[in-house]
ChimeraX commands (.cxc) that place a marker at each C-alpha (Angstrom):
marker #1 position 119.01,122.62,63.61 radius 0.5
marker #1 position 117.74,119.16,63.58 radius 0.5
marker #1 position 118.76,116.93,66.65 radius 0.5
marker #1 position 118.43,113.74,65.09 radius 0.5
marker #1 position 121.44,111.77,62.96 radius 0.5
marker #1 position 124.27,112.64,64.98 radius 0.5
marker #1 position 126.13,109.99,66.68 radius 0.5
marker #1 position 128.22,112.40,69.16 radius 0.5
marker #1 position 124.83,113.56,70.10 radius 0.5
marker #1 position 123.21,109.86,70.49 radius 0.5
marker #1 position 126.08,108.93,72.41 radius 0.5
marker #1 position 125.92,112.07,74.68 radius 0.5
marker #1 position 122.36,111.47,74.99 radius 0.5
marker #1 position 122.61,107.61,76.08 radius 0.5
marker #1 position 125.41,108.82,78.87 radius 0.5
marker #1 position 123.18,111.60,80.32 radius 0.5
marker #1 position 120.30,108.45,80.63 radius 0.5
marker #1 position 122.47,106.24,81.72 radius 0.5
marker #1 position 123.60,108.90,84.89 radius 0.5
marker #1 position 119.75,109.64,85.28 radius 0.5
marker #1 position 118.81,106.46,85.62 radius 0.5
marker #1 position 121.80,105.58,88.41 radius 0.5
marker #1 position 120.29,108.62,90.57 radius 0.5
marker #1 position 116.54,108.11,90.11 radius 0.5
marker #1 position 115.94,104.89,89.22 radius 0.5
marker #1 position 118.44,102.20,91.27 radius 0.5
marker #1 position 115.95,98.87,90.63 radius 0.5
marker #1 position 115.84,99.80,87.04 radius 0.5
marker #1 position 119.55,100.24,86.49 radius 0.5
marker #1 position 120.46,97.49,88.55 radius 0.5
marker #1 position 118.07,95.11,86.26 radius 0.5
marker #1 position 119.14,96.93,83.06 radius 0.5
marker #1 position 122.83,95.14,83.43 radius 0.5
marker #1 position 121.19,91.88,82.56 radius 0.5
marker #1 position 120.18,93.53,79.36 radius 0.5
marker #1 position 123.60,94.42,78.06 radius 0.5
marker #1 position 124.49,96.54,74.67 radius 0.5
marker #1 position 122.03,98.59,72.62 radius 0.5
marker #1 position 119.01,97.35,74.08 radius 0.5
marker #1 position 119.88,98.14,77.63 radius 0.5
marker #1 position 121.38,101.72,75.99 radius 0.5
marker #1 position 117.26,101.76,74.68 radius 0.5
marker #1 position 115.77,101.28,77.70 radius 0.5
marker #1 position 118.06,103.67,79.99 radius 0.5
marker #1 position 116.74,106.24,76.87 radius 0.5
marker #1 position 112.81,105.16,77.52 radius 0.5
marker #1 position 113.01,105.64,81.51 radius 0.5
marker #1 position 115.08,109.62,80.62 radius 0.5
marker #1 position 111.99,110.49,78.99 radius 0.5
marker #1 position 109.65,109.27,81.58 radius 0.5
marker #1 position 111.44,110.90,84.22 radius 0.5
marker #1 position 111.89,114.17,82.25 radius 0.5
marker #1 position 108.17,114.34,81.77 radius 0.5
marker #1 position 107.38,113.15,85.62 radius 0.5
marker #1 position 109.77,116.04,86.52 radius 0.5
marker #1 position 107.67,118.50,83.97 radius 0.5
marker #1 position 104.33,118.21,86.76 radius 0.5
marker #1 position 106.40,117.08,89.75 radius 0.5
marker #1 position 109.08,119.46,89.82 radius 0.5
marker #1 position 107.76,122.49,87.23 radius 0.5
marker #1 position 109.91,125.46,87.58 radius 0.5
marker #1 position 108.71,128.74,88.89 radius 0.5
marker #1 position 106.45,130.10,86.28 radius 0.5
marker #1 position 106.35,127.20,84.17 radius 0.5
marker #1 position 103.21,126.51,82.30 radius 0.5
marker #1 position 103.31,122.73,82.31 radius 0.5
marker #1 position 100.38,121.88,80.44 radius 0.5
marker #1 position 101.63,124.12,77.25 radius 0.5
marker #1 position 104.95,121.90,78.09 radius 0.5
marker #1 position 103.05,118.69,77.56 radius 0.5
marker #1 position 101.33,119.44,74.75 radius 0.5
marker #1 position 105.17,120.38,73.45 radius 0.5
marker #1 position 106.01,116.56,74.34 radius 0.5
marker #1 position 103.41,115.30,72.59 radius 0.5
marker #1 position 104.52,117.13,69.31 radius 0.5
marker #1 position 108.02,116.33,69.90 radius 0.5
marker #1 position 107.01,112.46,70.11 radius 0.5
marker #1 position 105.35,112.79,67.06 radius 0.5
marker #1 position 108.17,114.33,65.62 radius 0.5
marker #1 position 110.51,111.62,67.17 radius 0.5
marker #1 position 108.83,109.64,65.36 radius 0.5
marker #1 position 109.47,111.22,61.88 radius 0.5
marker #1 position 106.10,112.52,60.87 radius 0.5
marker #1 position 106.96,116.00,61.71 radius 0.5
marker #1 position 110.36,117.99,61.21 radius 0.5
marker #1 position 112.11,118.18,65.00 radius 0.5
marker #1 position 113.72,121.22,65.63 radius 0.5
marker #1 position 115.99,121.90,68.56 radius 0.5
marker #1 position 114.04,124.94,69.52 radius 0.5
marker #1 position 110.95,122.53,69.49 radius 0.5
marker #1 position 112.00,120.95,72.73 radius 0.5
marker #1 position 110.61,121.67,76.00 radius 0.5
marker #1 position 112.70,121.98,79.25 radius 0.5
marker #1 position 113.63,119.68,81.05 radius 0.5
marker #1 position 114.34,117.63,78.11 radius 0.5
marker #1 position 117.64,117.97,76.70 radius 0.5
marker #1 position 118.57,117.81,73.15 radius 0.5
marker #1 position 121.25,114.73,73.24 radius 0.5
marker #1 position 118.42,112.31,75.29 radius 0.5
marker #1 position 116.10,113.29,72.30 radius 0.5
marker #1 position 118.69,112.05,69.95 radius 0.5
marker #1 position 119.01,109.22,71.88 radius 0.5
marker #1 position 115.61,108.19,72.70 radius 0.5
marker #1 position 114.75,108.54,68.50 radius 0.5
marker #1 position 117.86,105.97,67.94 radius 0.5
marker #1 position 115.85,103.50,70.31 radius 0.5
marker #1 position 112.49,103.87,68.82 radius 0.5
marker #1 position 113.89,103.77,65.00 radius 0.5
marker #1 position 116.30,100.69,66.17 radius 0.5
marker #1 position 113.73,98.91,67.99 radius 0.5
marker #1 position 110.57,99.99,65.93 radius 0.5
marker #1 position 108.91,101.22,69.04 radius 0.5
marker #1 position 105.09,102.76,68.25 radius 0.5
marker #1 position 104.34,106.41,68.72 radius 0.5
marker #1 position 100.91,105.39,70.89 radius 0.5
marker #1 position 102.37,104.09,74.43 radius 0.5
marker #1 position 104.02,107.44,74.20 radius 0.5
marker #1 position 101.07,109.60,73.96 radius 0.5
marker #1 position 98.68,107.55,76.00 radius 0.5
marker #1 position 101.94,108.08,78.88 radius 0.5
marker #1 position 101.48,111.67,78.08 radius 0.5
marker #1 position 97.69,111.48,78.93 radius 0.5
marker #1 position 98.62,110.05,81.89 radius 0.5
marker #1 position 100.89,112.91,83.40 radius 0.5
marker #1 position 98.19,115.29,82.27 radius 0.5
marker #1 position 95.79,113.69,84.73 radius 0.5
marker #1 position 98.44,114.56,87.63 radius 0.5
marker #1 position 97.64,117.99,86.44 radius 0.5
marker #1 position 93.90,118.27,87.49 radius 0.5
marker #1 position 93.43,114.75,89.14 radius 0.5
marker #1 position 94.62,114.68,93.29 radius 0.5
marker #1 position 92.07,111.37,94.22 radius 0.5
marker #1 position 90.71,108.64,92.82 radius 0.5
marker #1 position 87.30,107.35,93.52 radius 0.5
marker #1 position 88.24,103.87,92.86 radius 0.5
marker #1 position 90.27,101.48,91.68 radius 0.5
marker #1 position 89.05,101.07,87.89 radius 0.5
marker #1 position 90.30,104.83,87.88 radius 0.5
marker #1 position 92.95,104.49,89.34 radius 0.5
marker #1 position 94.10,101.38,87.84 radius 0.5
marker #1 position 93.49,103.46,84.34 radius 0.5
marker #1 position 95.88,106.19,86.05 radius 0.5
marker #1 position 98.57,103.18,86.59 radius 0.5
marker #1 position 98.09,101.35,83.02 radius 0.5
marker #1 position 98.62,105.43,81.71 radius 0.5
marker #1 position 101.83,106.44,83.67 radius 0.5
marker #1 position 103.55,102.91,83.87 radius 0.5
marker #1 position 101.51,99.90,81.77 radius 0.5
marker #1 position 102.44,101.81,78.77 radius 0.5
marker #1 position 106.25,102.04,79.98 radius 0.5
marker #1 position 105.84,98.05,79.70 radius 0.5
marker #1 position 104.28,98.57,75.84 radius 0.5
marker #1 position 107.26,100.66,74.72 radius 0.5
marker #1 position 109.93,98.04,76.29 radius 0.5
marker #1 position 107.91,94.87,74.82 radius 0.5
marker #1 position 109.66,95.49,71.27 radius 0.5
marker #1 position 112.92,96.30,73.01 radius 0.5
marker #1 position 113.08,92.89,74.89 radius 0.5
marker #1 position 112.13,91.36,71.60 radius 0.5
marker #1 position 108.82,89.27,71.21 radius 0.5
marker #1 position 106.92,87.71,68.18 radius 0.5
marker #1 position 103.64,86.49,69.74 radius 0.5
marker #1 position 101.28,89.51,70.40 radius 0.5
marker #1 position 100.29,87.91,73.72 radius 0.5
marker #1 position 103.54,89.68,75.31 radius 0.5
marker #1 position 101.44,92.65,75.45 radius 0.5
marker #1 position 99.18,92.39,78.11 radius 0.5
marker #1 position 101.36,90.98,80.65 radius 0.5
marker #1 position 104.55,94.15,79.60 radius 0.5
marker #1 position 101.72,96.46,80.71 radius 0.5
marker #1 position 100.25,94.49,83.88 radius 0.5
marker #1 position 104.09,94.50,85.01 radius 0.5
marker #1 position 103.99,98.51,84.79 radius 0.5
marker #1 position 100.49,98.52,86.29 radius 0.5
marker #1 position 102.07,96.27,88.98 radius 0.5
marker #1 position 105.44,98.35,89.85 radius 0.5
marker #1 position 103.02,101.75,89.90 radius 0.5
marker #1 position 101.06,100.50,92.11 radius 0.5
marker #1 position 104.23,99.51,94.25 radius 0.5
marker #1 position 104.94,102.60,94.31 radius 0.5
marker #1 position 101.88,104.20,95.20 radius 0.5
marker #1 position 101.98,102.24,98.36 radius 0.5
marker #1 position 105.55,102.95,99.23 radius 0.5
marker #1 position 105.21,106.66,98.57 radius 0.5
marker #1 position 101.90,107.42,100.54 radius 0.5
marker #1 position 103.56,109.71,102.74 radius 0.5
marker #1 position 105.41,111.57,100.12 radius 0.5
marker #1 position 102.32,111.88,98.13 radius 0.5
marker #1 position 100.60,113.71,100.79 radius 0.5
marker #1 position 102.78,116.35,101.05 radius 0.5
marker #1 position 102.25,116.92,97.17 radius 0.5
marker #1 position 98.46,117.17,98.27 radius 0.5
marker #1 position 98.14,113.92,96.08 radius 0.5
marker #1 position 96.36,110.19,97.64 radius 0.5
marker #1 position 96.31,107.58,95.01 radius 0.5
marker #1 position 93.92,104.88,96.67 radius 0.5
marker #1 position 90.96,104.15,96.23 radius 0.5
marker #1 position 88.65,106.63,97.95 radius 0.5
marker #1 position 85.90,104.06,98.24 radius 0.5
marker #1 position 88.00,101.53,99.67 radius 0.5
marker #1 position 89.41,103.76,102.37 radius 0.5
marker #1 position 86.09,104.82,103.43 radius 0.5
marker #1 position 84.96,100.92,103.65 radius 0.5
marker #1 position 87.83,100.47,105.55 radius 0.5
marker #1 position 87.16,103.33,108.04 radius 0.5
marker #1 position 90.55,105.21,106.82 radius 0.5
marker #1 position 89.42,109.09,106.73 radius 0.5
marker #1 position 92.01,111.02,105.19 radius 0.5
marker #1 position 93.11,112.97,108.46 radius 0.5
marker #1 position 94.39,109.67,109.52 radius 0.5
marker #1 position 96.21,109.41,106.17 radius 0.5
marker #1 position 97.94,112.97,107.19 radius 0.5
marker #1 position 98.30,111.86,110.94 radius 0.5
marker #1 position 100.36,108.65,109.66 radius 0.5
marker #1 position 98.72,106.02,111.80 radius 0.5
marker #1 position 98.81,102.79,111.59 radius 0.5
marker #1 position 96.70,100.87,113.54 radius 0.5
marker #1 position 94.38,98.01,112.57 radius 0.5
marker #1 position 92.48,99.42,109.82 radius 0.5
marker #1 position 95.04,100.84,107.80 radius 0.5
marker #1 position 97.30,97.29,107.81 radius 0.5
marker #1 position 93.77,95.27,106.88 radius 0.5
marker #1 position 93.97,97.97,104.36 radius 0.5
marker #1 position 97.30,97.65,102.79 radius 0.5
marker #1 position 97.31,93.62,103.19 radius 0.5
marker #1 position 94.45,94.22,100.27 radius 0.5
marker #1 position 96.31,96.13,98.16 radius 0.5
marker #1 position 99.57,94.52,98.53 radius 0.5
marker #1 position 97.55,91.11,97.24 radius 0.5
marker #1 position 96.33,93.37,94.10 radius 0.5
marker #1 position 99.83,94.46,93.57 radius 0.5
marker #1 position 101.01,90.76,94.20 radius 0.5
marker #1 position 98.16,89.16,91.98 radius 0.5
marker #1 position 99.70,91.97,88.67 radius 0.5
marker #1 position 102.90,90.93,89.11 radius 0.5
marker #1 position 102.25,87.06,88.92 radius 0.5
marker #1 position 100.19,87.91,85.49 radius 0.5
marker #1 position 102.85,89.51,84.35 radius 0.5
marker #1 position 104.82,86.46,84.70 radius 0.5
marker #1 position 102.81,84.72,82.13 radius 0.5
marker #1 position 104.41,86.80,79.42 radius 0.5
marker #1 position 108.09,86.05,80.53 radius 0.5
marker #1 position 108.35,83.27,78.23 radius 0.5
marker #1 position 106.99,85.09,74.81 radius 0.5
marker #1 position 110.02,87.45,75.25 radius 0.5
marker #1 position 113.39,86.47,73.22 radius 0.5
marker #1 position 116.15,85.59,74.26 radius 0.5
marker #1 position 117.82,84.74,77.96 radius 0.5
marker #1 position 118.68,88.35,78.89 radius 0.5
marker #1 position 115.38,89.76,78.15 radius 0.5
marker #1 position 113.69,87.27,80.01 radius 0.5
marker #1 position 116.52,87.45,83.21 radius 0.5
marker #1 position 115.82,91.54,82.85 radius 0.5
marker #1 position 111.79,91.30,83.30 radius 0.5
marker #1 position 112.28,88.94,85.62 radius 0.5
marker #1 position 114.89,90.85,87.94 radius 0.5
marker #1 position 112.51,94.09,87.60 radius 0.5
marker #1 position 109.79,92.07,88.45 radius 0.5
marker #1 position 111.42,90.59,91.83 radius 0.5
marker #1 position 113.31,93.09,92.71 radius 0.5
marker #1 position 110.62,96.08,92.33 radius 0.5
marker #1 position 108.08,93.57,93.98 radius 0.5
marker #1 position 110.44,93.41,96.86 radius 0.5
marker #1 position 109.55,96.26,97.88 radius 0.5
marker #1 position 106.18,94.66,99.11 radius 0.5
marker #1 position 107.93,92.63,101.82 radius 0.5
marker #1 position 109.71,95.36,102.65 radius 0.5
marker #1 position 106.76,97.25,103.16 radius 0.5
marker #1 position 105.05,94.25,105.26 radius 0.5
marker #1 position 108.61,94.06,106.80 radius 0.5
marker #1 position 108.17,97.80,108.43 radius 0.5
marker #1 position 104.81,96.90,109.60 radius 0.5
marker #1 position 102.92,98.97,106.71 radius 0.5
marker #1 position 104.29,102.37,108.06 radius 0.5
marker #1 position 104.80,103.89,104.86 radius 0.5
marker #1 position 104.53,107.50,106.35 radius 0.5
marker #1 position 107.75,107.61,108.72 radius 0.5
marker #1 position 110.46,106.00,106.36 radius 0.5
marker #1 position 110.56,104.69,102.66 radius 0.5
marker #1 position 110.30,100.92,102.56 radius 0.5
marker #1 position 113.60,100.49,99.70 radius 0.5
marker #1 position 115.14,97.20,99.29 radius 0.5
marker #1 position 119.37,97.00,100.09 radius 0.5
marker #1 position 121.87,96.71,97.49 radius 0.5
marker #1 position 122.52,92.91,98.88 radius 0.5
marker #1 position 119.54,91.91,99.01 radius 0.5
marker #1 position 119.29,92.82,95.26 radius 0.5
marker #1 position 121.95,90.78,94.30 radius 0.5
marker #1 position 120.22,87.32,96.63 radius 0.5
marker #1 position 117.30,88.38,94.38 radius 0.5
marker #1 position 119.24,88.07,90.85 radius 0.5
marker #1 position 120.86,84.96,91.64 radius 0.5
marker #1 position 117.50,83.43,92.48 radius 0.5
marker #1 position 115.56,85.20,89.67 radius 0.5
marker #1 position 118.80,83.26,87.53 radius 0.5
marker #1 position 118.38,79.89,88.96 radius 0.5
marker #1 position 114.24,80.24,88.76 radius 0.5
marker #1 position 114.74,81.28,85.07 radius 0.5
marker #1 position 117.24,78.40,84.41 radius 0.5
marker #1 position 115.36,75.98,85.73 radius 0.5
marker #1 position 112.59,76.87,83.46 radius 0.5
marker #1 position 114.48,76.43,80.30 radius 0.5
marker link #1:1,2 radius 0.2
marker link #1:2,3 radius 0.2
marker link #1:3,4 radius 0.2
marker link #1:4,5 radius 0.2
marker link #1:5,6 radius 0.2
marker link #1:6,7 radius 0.2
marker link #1:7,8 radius 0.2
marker link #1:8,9 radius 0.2
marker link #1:9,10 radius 0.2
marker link #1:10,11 radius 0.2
marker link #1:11,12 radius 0.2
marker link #1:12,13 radius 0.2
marker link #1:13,14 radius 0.2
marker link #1:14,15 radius 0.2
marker link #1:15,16 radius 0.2
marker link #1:16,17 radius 0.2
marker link #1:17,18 radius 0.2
marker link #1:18,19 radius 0.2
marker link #1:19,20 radius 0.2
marker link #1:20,21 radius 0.2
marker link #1:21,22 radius 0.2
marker link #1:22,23 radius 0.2
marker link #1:23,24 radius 0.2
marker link #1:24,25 radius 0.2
marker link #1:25,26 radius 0.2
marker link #1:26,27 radius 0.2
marker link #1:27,28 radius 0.2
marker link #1:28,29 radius 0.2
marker link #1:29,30 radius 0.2
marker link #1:30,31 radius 0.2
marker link #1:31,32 radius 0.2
marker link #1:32,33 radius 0.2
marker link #1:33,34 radius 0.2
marker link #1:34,35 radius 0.2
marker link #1:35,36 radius 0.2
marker link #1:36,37 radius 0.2
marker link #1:37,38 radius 0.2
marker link #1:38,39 radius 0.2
marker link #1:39,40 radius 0.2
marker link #1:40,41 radius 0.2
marker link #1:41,42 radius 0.2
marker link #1:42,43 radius 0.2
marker link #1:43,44 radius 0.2
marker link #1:44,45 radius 0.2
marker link #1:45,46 radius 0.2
marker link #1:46,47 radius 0.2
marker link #1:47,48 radius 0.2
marker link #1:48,49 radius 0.2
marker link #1:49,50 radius 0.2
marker link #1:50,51 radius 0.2
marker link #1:51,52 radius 0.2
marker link #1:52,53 radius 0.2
marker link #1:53,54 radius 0.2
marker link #1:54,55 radius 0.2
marker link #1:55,56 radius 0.2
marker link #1:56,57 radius 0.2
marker link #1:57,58 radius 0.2
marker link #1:58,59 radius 0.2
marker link #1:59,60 radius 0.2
marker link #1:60,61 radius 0.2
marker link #1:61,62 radius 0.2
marker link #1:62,63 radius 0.2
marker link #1:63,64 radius 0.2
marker link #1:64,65 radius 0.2
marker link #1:65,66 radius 0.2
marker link #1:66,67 radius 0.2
marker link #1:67,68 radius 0.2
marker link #1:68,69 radius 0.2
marker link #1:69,70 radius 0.2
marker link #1:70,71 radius 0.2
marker link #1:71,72 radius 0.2
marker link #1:72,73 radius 0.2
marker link #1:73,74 radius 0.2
marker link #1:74,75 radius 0.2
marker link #1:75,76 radius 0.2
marker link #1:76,77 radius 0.2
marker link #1:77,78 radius 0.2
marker link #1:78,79 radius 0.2
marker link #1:79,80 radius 0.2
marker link #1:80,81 radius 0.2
marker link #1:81,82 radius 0.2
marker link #1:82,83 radius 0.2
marker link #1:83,84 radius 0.2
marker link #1:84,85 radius 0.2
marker link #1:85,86 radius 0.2
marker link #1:86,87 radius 0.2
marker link #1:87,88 radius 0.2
marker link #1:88,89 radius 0.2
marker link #1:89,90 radius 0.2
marker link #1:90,91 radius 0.2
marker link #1:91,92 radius 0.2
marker link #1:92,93 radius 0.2
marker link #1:93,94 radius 0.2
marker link #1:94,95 radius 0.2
marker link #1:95,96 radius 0.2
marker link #1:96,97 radius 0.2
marker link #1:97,98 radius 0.2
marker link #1:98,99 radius 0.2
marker link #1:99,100 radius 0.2
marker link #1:100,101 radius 0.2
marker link #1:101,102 radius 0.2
marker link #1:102,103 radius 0.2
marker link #1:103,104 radius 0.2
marker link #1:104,105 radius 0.2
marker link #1:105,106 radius 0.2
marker link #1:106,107 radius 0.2
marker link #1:107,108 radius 0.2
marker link #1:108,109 radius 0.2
marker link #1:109,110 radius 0.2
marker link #1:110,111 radius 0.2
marker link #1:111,112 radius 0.2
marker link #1:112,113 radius 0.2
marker link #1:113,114 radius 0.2
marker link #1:114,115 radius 0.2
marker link #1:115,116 radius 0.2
marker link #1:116,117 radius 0.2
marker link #1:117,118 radius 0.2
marker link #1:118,119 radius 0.2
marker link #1:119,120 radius 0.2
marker link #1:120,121 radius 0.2
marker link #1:121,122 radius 0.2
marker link #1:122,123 radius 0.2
marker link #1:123,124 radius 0.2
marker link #1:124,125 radius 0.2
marker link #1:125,126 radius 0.2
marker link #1:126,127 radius 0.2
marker link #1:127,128 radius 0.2
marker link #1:128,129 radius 0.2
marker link #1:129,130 radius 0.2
marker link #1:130,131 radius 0.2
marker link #1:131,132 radius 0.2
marker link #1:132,133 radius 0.2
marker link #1:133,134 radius 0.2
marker link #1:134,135 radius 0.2
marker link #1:135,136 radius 0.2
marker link #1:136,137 radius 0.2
marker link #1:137,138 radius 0.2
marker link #1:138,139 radius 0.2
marker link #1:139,140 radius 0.2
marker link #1:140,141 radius 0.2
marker link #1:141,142 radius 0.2
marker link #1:142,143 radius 0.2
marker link #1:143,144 radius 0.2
marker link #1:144,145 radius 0.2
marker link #1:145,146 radius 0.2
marker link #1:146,147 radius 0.2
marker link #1:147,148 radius 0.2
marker link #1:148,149 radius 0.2
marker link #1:149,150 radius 0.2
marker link #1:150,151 radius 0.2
marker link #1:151,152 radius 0.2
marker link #1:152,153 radius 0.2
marker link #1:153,154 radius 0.2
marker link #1:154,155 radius 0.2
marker link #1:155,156 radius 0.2
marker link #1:156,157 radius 0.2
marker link #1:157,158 radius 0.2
marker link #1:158,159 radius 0.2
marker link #1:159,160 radius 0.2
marker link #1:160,161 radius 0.2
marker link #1:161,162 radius 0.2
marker link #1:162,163 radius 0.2
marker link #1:163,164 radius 0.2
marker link #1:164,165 radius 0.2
marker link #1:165,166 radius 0.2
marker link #1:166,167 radius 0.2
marker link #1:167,168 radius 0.2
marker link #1:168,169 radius 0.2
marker link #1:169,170 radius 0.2
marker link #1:170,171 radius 0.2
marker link #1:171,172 radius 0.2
marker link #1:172,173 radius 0.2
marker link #1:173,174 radius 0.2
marker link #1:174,175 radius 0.2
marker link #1:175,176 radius 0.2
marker link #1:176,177 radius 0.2
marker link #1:177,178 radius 0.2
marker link #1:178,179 radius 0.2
marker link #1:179,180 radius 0.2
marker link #1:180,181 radius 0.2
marker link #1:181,182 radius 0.2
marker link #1:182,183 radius 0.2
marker link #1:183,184 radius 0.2
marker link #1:184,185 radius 0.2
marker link #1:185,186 radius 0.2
marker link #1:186,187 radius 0.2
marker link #1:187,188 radius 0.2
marker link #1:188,189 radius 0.2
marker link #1:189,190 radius 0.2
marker link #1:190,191 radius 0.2
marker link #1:191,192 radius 0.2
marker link #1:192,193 radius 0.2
marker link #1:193,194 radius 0.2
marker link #1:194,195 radius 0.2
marker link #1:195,196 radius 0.2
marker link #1:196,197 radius 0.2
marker link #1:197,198 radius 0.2
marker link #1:198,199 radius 0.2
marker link #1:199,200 radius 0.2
marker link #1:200,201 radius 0.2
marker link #1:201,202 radius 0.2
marker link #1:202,203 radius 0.2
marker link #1:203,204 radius 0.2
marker link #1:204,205 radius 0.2
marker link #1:205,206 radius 0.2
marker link #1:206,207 radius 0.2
marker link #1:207,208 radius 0.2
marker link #1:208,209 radius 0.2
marker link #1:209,210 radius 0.2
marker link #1:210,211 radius 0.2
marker link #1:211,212 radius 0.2
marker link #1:212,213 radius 0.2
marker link #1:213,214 radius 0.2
marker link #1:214,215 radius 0.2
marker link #1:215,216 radius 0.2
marker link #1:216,217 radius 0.2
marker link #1:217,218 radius 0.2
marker link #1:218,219 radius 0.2
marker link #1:219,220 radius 0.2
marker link #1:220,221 radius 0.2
marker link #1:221,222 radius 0.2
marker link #1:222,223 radius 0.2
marker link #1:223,224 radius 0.2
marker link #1:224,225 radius 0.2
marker link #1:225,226 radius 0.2
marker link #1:226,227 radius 0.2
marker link #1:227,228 radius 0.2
marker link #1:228,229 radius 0.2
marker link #1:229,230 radius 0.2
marker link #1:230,231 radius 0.2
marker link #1:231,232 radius 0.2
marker link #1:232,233 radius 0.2
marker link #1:233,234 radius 0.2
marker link #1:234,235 radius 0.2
marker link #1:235,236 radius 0.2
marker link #1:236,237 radius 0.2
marker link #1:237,238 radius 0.2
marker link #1:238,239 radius 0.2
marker link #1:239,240 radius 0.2
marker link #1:240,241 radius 0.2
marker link #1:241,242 radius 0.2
marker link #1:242,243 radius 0.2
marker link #1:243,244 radius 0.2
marker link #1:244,245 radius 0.2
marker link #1:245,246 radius 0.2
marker link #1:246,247 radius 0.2
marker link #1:247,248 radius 0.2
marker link #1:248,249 radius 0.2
marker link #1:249,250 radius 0.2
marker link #1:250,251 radius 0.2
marker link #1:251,252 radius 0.2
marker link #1:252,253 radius 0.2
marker link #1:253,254 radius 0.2
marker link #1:254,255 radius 0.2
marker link #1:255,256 radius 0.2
marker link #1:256,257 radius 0.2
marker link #1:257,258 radius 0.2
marker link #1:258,259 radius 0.2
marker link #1:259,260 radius 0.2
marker link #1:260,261 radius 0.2
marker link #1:261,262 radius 0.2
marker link #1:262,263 radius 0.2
marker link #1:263,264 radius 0.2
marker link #1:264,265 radius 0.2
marker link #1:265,266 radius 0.2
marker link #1:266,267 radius 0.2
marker link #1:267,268 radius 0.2
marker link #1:268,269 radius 0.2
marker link #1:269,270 radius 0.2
marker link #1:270,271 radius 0.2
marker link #1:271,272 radius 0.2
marker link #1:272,273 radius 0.2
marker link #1:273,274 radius 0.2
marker link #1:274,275 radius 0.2
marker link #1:275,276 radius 0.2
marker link #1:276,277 radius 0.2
marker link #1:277,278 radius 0.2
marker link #1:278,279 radius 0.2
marker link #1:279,280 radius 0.2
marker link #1:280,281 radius 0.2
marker link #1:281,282 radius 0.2
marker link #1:282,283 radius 0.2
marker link #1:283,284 radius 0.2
marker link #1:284,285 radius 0.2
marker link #1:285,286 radius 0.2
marker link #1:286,287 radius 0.2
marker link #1:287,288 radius 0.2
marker link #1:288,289 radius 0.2
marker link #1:289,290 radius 0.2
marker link #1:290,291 radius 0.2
marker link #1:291,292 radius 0.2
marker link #1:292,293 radius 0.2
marker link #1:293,294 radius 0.2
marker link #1:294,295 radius 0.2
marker link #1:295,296 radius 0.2
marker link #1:296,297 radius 0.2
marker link #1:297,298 radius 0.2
marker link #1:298,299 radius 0.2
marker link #1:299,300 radius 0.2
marker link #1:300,301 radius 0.2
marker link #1:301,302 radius 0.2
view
């Protein structure tokens, strides 16, 4: 039975996003209000299917063969995007049939190409055989993969007519994956994962039983002042683009993910780079002083 074309199951499938999103994914939903309507409906869609296929590798069930799972997603992306039948039996846990009707009413609304999609796929596939990174071209191709593509699918969302939106919708994934990689070190290493560079630990004299021992002396914040200036230096080219996108709320939206997800740097400078005992997150006030000065920046601009 085909999933697509009915509007109880789009509208199921935009709820179950929308309560996905509010557990997983705070910053996002909290910058998805400026978005408003369908569009913000589309992009609660986009992150369900980049969380279900996160979960597929970071939470596989017991006996779960997740790479004959992602090959399923890419087939179901291809169907999603009508050049294959999609049947219900076609989709692979943990994706549920109502988010699949709902993520195809965002891509067919919002014209949203079938290649970000697979090249995301390609990127969780590397999580599957891939547990360091020599340095940071590869891992940088690991971020554009898993998160600069996110920015590709959401660049017809936001609405934009000059093709230089492009580049900067991707450097802002490449920037909040990388913000993440340094707020999640700890967690990482329990998943027997380290995404930094390997070469620029070992120039910095970081081994990785240090890494496991969580200490933070000298080295490691010399370290992390470097890669919080990478992270820093996407985000501000991913400014550029702001201004290509139409329309006030689209603009107010990339610009509240931006500051608020990049917040998460001071917060991380704020705990003195210890990213192993406790997870730098940024408070529910301090969110809201961020959107009324990403409002005011944004006003003044226009």
């Amino acid at each position: 039975m085909s999933t697509a074309g009915e509007p109880s199951a789009v509208r199921a499938g935009y709820r179950r996003a929308h309560t996905l999103t509010r557990q997983h994914a705070r910053s996002f939903h909290f910058a998805s209000w400026a978005l408003g309507g369908a569009r913000r409906h589309g992009a609660l869609a986009l992150y369900a299917f980049c969380r279900r296929l996160d979960d597929m590798v970071d939470e596989p069930e017991a006996g779960a063969d997740v790479a004959e799972r992602l090959a399923r997603a890419r087939h179901l992306v291809t169907a999603i995007h009508g050049t294959v039948p999609l049947e219900a039996a076609e989709i692979p846990p943990p994706f549920h049939a109502d988010e699949v009707a709902a993520l195809r009413d965002t891509i067919r609304r919002f014209a949203i190409p079938e290649q970000p999609f697979q090249e995301l796929i390609a990127g969780i596939e590397m999580d599957l055989t891939i547990r360091r990174y020599p340095d940071w071209p590869a891992l940088d191709l690991y971020c554009y993969r898993v998160a600069g593509t996110v920015g590709l699918m959401m660049a017809p969302l936001l609405g934009y007519e000059d093709p230089g939106a492009l580049r900067p919708a991707a450097d802002l994934g490449r920037a909040m994956q990388l913000t993440n990689i340094l707020r999640d070190v700890g967690e990482d290493l329990q998943r027997g994962r380290i995404y930094l560079p390997q070469d620029e630990l070992a120039a910095a004299g970081i081994s990785e039983a240090q890494l496991r021992a969580g200490r933070v002396d000298d080295r490691w914040v010399s370290f992390m002042q470097e890669q919080i200036a990478r992270a820093r230096a996407l985000y501000r080219r991913a400014a550029r683009g702001v201004p290509l996108l139409h329309g006030m709320r689209s603009r107010l939206t990339v610009r509240l993910m931006a500051t608020v997800y990049g917040d998460i740097l001071r917060a991380i400078e704020a705990q003195r780079y210890d990213v192993f005992a406790r997870r730098a997150v940024v408070p529910g006030r301090r969110k809201l002083v961020l959107a009324a000065g990403a409002l005011r920046g944004l006003l003044a601009t226009t």
